[in-house]
N, CA, C and O of each residue as an XYZ file, in Angstrom:
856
protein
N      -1.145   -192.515    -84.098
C      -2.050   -191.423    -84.345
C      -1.428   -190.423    -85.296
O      -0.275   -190.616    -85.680
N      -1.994   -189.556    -85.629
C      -1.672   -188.849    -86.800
C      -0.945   -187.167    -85.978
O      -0.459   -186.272    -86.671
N      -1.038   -187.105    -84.594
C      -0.113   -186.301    -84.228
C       0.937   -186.671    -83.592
O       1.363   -187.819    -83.460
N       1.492   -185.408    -83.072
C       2.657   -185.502    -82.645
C       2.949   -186.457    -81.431
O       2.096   -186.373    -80.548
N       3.975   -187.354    -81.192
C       4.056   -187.861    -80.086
C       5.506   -187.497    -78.938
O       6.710   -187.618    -79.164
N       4.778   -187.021    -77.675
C       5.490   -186.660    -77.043
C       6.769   -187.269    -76.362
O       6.584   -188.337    -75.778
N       8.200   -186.680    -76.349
C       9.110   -187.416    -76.213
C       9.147   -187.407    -74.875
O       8.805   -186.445    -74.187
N       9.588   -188.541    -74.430
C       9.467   -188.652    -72.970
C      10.635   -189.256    -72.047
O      10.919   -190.402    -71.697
N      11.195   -187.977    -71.803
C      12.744   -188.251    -71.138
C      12.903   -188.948    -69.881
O      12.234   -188.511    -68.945
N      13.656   -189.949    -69.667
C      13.487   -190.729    -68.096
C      14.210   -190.091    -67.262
O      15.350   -189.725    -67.547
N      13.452   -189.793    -65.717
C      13.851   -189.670    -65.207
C      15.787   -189.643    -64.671
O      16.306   -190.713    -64.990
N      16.546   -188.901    -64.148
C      18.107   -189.302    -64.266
C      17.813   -189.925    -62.719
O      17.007   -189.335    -62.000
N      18.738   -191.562    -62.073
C      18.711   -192.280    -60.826
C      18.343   -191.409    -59.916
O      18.703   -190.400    -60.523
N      17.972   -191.073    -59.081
C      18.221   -190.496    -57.781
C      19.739   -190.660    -56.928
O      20.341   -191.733    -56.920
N      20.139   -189.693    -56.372
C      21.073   -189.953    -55.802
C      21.015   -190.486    -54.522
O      20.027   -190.122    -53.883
N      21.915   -191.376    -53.854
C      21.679   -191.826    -52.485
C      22.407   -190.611    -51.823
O      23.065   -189.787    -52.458
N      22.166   -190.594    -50.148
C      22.799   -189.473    -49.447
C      24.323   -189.039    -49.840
O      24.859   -187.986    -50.186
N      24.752   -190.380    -49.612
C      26.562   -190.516    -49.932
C      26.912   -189.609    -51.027
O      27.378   -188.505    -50.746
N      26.810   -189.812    -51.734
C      26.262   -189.412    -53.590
C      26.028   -187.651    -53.599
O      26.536   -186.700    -54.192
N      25.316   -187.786    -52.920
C      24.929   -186.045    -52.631
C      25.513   -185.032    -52.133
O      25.702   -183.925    -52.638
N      25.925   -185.611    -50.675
C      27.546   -184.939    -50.457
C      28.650   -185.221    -51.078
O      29.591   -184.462    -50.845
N      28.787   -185.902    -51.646
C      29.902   -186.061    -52.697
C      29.741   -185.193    -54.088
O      30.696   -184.523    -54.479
N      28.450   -185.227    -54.855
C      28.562   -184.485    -55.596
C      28.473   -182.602    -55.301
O      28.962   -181.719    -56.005
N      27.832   -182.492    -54.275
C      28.136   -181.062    -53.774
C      29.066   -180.428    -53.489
O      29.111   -179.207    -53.640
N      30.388   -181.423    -52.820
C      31.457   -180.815    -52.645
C      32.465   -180.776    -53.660
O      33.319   -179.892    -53.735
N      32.363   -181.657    -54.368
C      33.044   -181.648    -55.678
C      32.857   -181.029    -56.969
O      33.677   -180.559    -57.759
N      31.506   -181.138    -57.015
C      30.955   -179.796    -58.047
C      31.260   -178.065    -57.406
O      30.989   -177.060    -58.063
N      31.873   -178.047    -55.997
C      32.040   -176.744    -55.753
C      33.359   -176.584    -55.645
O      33.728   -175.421    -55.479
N      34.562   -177.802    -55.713
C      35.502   -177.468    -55.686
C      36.159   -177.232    -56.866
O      37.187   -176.556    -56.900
N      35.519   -177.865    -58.107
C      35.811   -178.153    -59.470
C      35.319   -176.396    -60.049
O      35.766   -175.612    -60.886
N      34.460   -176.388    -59.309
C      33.979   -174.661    -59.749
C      34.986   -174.171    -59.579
O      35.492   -173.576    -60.531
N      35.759   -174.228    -58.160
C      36.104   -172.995    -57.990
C      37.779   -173.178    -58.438
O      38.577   -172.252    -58.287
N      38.125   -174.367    -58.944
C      39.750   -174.499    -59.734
C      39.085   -173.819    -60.871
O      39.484   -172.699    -61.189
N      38.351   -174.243    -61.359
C      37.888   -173.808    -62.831
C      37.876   -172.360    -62.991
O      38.317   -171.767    -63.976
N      37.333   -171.816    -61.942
C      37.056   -169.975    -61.930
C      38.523   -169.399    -61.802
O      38.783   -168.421    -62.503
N      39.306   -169.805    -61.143
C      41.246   -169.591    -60.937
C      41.905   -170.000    -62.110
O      43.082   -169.682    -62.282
N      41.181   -170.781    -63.079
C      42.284   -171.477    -63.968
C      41.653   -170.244    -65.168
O      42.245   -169.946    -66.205
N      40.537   -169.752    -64.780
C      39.687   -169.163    -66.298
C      40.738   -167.725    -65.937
O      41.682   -167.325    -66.619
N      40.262   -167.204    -64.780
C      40.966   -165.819    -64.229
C      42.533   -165.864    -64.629
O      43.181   -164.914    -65.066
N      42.876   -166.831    -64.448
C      44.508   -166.984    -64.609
C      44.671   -166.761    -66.347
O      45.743   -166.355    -66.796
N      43.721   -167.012    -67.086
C      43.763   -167.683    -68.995
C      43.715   -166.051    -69.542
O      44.305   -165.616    -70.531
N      42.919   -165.358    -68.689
C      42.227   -164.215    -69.261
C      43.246   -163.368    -68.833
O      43.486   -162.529    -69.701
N      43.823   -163.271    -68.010
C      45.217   -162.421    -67.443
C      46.539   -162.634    -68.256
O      47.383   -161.765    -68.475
N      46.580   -164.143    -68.730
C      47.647   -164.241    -69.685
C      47.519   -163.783    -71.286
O      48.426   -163.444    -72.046
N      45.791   -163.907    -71.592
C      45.351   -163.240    -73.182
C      45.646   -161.523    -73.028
O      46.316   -160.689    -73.637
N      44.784   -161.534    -71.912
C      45.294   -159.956    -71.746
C      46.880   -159.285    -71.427
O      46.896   -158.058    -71.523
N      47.686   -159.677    -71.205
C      49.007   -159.834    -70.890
C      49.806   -159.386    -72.779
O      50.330   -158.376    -73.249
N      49.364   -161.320    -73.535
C      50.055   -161.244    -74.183
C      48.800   -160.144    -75.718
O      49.047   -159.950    -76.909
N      47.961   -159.850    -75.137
C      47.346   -158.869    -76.119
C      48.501   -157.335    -75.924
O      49.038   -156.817    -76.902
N      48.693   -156.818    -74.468
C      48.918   -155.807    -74.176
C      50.598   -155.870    -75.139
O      51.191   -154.924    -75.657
N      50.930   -157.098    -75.105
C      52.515   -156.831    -75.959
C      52.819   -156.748    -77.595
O      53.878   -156.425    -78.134
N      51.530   -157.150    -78.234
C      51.238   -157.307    -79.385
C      50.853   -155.783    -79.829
O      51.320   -155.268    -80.845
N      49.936   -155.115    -78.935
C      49.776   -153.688    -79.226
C      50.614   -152.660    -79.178
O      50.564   -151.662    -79.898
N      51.578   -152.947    -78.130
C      53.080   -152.265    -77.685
C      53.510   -152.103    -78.687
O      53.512   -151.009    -79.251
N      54.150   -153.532    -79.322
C      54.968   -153.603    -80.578
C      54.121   -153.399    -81.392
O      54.886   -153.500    -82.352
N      52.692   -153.089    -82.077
C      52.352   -152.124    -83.469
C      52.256   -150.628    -83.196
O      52.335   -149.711    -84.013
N      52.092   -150.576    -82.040
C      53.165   -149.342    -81.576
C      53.933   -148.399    -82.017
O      53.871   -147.363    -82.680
N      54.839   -149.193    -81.337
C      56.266   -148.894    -81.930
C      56.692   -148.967    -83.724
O      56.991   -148.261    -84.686
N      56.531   -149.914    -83.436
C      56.532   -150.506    -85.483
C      55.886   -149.063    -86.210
O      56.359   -148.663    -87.273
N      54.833   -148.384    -85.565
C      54.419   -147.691    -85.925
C      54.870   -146.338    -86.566
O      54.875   -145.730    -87.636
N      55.349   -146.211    -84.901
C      56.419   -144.797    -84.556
C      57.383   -144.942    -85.659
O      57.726   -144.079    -86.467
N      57.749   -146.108    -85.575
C      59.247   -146.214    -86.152
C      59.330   -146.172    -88.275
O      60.146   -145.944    -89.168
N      58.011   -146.528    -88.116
C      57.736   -146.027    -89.779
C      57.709   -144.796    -89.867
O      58.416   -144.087    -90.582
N      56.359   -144.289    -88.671
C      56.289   -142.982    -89.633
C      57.555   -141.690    -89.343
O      57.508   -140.479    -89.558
N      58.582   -142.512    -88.803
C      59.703   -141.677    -88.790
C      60.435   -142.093    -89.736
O      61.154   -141.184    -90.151
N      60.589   -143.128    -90.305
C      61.758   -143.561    -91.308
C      60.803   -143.396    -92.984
O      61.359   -143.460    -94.080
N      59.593   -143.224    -92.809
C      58.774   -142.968    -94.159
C      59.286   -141.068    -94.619
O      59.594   -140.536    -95.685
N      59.145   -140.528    -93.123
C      59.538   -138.967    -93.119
C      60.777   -138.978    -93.767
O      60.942   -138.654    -94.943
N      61.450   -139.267    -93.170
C      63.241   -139.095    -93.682
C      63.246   -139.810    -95.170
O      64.119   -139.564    -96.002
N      62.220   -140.674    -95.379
C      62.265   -140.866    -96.465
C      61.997   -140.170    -97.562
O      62.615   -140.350    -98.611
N      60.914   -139.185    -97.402
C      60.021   -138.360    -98.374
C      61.378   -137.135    -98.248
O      62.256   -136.897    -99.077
N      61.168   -136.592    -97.068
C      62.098   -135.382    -97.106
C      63.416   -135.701    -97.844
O      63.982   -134.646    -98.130
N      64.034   -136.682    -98.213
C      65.644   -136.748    -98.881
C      64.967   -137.270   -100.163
O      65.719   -137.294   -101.137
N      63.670   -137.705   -100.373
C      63.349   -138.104   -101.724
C      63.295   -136.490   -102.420
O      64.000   -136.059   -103.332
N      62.264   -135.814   -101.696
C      62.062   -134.209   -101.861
C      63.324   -133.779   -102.451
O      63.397   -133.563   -103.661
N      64.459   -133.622   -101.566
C      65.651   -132.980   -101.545
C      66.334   -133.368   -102.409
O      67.429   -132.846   -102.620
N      65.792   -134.547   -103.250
C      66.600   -135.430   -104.176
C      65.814   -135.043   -105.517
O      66.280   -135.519   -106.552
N      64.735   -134.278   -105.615
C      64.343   -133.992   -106.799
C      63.502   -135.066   -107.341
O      63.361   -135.451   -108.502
N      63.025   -135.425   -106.346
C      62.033   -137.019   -106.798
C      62.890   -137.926   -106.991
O      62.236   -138.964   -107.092
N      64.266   -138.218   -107.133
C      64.813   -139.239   -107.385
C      65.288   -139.955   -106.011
O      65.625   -139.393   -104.969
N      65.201   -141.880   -106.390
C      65.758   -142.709   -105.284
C      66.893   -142.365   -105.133
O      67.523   -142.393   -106.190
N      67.831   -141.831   -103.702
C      69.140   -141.822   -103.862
C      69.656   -142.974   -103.208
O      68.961   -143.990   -103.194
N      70.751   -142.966   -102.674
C      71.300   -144.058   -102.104
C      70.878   -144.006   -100.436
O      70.511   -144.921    -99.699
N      71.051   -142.804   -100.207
C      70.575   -142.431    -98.647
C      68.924   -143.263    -98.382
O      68.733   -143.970    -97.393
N      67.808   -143.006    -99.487
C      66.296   -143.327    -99.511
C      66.884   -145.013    -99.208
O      66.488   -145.627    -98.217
N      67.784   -145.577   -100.121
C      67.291   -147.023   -100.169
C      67.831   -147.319    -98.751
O      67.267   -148.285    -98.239
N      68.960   -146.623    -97.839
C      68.903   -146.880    -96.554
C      68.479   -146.539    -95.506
O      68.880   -146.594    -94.344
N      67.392   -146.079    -96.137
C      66.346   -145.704    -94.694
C      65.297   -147.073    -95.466
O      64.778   -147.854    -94.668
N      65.106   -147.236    -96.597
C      63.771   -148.332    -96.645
C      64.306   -149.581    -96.066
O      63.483   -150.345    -95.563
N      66.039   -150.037    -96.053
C      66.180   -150.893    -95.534
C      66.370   -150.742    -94.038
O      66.447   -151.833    -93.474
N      66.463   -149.736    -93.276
C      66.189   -149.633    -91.554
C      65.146   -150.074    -91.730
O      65.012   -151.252    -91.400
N      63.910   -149.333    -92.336
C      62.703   -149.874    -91.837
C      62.150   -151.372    -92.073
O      61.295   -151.788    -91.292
N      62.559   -152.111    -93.014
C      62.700   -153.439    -92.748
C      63.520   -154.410    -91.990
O      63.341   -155.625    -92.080
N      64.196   -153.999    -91.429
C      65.401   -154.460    -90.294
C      64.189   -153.869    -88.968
O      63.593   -154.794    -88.416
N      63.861   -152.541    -88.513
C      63.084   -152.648    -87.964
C      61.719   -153.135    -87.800
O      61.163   -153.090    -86.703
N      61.188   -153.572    -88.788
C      59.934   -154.287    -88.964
C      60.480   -155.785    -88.316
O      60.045   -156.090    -87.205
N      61.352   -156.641    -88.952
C      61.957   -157.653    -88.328
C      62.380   -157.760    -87.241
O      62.223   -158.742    -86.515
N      63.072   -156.602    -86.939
C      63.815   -156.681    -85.089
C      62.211   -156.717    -84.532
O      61.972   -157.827    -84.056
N      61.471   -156.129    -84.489
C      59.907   -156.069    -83.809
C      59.359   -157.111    -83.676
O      58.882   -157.358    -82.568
N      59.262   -157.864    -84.509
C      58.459   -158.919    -85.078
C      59.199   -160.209    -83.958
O      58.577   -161.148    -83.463
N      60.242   -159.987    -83.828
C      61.238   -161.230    -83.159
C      60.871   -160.340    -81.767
O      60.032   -160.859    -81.031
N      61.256   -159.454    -81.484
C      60.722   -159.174    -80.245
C      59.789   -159.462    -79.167
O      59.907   -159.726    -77.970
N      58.262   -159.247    -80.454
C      57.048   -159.475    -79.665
C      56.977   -161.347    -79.660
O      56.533   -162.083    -78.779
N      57.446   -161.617    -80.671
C      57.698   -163.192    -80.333
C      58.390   -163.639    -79.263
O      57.810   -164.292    -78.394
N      59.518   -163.392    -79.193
C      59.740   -163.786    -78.008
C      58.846   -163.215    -76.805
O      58.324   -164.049    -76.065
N      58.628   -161.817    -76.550
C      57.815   -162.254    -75.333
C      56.615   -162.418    -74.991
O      56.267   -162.405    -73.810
N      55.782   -162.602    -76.013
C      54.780   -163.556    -76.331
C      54.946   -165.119    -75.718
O      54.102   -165.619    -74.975
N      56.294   -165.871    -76.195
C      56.731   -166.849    -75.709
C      56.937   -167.106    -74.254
O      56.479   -168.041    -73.597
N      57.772   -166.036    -73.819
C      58.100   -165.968    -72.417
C      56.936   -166.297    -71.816
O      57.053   -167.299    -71.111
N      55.440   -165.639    -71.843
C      54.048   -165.286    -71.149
C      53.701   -166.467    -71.520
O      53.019   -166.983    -70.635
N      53.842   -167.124    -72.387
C      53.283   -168.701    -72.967
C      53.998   -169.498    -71.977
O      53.630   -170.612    -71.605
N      54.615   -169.132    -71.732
C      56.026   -170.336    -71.306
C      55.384   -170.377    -69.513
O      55.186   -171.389    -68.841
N      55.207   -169.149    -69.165
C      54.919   -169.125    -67.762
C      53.784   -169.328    -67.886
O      53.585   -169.845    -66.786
N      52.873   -169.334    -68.350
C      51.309   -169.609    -68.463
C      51.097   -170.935    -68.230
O      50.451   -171.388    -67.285
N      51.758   -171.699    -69.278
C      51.874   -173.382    -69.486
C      52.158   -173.604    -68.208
O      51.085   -173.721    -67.616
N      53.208   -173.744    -67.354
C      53.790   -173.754    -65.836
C      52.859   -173.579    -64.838
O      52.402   -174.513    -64.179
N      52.518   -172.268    -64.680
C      51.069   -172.440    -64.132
C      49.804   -173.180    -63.965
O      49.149   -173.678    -63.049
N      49.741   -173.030    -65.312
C      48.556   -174.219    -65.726
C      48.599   -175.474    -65.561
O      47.568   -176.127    -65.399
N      50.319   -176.245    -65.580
C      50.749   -177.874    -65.141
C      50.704   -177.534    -63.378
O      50.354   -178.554    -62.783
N      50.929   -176.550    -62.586
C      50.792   -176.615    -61.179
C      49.620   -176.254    -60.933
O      49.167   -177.384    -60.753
N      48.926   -175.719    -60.809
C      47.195   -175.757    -60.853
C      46.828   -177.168    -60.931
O      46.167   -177.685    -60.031
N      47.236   -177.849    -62.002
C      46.847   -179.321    -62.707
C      46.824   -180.172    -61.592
O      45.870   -180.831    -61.179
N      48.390   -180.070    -60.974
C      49.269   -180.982    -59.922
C      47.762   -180.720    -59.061
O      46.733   -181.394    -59.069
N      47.955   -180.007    -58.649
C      47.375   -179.424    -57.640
C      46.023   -179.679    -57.028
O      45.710   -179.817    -55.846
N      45.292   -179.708    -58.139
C      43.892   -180.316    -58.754
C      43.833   -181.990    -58.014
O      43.102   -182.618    -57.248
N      44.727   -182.139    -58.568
C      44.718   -184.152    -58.839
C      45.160   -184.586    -57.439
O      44.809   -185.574    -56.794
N      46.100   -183.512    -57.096
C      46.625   -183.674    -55.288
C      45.247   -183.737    -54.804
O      44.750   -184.860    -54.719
N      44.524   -182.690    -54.462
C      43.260   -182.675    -54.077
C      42.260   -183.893    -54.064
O      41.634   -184.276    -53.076
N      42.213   -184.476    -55.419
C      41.064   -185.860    -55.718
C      41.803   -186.944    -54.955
O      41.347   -187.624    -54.036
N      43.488   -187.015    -55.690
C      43.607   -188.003    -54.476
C      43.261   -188.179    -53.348
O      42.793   -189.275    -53.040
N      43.383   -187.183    -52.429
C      43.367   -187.307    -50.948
C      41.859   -187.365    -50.816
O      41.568   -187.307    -49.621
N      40.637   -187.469    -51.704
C      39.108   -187.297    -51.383
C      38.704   -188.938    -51.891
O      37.965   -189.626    -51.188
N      39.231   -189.409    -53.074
C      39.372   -190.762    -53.761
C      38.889   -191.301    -52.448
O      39.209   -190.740    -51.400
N      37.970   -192.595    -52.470
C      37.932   -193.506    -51.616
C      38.540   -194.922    -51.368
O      38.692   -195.908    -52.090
N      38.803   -194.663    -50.178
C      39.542   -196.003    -49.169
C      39.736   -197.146    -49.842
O      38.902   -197.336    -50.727
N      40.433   -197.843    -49.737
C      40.418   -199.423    -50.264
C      39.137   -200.092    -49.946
O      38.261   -200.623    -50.629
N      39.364   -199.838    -48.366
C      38.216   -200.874    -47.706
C      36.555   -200.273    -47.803
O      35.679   -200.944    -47.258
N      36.210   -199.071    -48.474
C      35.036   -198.988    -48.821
C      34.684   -199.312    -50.494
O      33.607   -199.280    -51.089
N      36.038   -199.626    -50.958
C      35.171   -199.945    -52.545
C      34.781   -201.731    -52.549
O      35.051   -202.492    -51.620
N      34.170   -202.076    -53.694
C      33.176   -203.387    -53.746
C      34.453   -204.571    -53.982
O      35.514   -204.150    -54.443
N      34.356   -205.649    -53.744
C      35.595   -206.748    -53.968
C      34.681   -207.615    -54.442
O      33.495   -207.718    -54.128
N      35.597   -208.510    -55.571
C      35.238   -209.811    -56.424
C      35.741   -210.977    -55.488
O      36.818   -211.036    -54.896
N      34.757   -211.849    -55.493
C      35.035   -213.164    -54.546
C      34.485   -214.255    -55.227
O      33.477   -214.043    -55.901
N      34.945   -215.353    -55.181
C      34.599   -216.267    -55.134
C      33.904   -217.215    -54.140
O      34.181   -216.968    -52.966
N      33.242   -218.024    -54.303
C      31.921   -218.646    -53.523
C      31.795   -220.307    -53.896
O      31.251   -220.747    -54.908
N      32.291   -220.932    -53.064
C      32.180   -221.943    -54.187
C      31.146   -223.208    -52.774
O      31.195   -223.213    -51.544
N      30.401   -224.020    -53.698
C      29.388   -224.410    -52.957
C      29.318   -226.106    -52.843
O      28.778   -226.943    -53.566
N      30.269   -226.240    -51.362
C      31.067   -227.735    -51.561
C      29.875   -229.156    -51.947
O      30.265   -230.157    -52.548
N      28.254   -228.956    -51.416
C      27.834   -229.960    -51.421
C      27.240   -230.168    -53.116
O      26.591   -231.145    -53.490
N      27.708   -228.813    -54.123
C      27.050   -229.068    -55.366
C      28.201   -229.040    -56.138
O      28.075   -228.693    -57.312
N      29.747   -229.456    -55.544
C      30.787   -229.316    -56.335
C      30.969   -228.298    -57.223
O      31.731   -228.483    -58.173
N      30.196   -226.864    -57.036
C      30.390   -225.740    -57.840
C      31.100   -224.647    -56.945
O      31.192   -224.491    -55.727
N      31.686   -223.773    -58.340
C      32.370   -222.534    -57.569
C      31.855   -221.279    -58.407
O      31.845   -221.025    -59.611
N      31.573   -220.827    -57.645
C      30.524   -219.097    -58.553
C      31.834   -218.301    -58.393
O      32.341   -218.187    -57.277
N      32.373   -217.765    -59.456
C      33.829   -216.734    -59.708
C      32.998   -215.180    -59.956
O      31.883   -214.971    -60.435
N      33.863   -214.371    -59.508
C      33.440   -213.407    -60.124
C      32.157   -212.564    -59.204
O      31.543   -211.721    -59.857
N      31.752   -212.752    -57.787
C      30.564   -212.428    -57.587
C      31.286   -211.136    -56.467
O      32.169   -211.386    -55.647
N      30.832   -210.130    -56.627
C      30.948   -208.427    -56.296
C      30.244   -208.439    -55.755
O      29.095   -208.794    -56.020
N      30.936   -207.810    -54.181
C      30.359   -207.873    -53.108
C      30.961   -206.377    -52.521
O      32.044   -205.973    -52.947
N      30.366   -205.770    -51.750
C      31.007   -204.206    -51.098
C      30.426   -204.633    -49.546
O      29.580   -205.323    -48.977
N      31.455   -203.756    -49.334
C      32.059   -203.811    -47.632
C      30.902   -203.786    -46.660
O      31.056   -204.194    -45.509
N      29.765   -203.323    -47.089
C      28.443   -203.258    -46.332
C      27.179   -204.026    -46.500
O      26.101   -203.578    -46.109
N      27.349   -205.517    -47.251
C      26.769   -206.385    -47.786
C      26.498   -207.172    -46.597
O      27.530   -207.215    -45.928
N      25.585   -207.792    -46.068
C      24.952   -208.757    -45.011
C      25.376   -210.361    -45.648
O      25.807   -210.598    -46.776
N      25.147   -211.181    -44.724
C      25.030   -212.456    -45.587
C      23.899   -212.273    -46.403
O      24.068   -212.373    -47.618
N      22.371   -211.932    -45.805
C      21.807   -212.077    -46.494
C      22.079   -211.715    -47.840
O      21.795   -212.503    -48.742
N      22.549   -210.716    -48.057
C      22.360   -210.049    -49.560
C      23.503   -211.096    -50.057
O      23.225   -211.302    -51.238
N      24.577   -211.804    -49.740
C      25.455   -212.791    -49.737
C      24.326   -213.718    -50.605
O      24.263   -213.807    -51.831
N      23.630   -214.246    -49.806
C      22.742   -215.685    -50.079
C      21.805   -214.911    -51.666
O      21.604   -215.167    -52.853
N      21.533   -214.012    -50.773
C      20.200   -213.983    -52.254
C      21.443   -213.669    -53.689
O      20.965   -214.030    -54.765
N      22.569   -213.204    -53.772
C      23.661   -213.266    -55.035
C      23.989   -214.476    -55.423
O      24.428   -214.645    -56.560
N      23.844   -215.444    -54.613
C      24.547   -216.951    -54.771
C      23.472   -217.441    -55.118
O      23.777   -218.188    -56.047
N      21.913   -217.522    -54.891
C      20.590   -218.104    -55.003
C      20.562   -217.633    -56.852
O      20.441   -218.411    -57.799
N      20.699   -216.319    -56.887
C      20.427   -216.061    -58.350
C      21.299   -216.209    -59.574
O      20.897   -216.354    -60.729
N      23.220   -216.120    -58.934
C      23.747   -217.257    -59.626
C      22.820   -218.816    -60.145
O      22.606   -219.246    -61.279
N      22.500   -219.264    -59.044
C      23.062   -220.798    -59.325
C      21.436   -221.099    -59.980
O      21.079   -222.213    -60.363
N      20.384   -219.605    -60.019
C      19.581   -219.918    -61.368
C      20.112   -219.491    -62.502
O      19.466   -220.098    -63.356
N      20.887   -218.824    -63.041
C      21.159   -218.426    -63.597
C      22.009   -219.877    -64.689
O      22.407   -219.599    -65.820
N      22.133   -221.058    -64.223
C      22.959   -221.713    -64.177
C      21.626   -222.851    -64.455
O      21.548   -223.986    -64.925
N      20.962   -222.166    -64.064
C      19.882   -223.641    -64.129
C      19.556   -224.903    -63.195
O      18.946   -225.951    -63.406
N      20.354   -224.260    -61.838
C      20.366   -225.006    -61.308
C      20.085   -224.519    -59.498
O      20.854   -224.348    -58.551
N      18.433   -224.416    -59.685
C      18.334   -223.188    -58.365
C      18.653   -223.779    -57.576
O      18.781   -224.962    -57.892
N      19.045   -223.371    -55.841
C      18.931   -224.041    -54.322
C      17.563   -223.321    -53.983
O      17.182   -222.153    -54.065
N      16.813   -224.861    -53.446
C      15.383   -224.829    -52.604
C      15.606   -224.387    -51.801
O      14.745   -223.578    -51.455
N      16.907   -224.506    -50.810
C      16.822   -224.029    -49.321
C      18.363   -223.400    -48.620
O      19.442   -223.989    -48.541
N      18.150   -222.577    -48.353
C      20.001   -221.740    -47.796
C      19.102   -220.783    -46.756
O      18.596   -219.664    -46.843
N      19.165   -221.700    -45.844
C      18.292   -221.271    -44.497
C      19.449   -220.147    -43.617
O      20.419   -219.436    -43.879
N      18.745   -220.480    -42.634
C      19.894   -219.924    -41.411
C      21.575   -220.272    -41.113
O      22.668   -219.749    -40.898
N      20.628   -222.013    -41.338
C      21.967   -223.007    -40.650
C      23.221   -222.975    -41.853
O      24.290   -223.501    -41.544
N      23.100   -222.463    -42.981
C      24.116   -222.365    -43.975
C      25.448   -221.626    -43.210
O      25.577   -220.758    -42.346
N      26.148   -222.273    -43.834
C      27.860   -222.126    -43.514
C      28.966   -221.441    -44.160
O      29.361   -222.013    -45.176
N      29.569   -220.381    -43.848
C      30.299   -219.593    -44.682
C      31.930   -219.631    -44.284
O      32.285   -219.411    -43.126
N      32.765   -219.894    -45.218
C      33.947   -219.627    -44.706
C      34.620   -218.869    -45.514
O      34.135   -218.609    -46.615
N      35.993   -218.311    -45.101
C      36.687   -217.746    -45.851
C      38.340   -218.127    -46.017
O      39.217   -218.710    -45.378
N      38.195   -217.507    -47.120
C      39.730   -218.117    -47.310
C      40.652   -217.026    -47.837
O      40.212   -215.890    -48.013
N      42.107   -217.388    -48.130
C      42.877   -216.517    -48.780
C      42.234   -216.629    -50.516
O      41.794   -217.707    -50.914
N      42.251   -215.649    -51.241
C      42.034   -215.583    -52.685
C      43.329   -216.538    -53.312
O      42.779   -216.923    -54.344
N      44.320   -216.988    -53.333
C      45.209   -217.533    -53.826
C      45.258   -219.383    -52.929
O      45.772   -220.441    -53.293
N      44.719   -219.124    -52.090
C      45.421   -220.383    -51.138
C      44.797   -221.430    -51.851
O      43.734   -221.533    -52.464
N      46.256   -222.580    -51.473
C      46.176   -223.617    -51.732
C      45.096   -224.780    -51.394
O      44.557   -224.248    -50.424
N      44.352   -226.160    -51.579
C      43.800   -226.703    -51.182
C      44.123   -226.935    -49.561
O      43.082   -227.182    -48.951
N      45.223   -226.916    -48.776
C      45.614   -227.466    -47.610
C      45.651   -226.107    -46.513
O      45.680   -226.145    -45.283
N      45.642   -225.099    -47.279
C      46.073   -223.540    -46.577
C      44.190   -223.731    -46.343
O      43.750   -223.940    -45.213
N      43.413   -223.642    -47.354
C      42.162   -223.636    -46.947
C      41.322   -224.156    -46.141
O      40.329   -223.698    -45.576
N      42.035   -225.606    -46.140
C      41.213   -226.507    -45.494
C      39.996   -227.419    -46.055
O      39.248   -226.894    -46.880
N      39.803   -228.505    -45.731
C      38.664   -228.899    -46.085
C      37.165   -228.361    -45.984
O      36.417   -229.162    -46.545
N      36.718   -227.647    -45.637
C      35.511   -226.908    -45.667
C      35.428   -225.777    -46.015
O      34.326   -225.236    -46.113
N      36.625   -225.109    -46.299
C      36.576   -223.499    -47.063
C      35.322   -223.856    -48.079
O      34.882   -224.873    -48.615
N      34.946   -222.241    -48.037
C      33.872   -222.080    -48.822
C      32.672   -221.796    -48.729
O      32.731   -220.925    -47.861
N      31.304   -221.921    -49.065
C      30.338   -221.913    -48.728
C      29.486   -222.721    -49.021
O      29.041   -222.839    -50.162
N      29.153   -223.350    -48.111
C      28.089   -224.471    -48.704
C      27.111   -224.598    -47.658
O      27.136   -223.896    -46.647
N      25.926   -225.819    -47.975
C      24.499   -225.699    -47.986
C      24.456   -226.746    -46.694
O      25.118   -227.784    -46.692
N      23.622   -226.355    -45.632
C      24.129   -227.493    -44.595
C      22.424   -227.914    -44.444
O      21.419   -227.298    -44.089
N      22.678   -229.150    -44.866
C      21.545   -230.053    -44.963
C      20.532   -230.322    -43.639
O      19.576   -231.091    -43.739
């Protein structure tokens, strides 16, 4: 059509319950490092602002006292540079420099402890996720399935700790279309075993596995 067409944003998943308390408590703990780490940033700008102003300050003072002594012995000198003038212009560049190294360094110092802070906060942070991180035994595991009466083995099939057989059967059903090669029937009477992930043919046994019981 000749107008505008409206863009149409999809929906974002829904969250499941799990999901919800998880993101609530973590979006409020992440707030509130974040609000300590900002408070902490703004205390160190303000910190190293307050030393930067100190020293133009001073730098200040310290000219317009060495500019004075300057004029007054220039005065006294009849307008001419004497030797006394050129050593007051060189104090005041020795003091311009001593200043300058000053506020650097403790500029540095406040940097130095800032950084420190900011790596223990960090620690601190990550201490926290660890100990919230979930369990071994609630995240999803890769298994193998292998299906003795069709001489196949399905690798690779992700399964989590709260999976039924059923949901078992219907992953293995859509493998083995996937493959081209559906099962008509994986009733009740189907047979599941398990094994070690590494074990040998003899550690397993002859019927490890899962297969289709006729």
């Amino acid at each position: 059509g000749t107008g505008k067409e409206a863009l149409v944003v999809p929906e974002p998943p829904a969250l499941s319950p799990v999901e919800e308390v998880f993101h609530k408590y973590m979006k409020s703990a992440m707030a509130g490092y974040q609000a300590y780490f900002k408070e902490m940033e703004d205390r160190y700008e303000k910190r190293k602002l307050d030393v930067q102003e100190r020293s133009v300050l001073r730098l200040t003072e310290h000219r317009m006292v060495l500019e004075q002594a300057v004029r007054r012995e220039k005065a006294e000198g009849g307008g001419k540079r004497s030797k006394e003038q050129k050593k007051r212009a060189k104090e005041l560049e020795d003091v311009i420099s001593e200043e300058r190294e000053r506020c650097q360094a403790e500029v540095a110092k406040l940097t130095k402890a800032f950084e420190e802070s900011k790596q223990l906060l960090i620690e601190s942070y990550e201490m926290y996720l660890r100990k919230v991180e979930p369990a071994p035994k609630f995240l999803p595991v890769t298994i193998c399935v292998r299906l003795e009466d069709k001489g196949v083995l399905l690798r690779s099939v992700v399964v989590k700790p709260t999976d039924t057989l059923d949901e078992l059967r219907a992953m293995v059903r859509d493998r083995m279309r996937q493959r081209d090669d559906p099962i008509t029937d994986m009733g009740e009477g189907t047979l599941f075993f398990a094994e070690p992930a590494f074990a040998t043919p003899a550690e397993a046994g002859a019927g490890a596995g899962a297969g289709e019981k006729e």
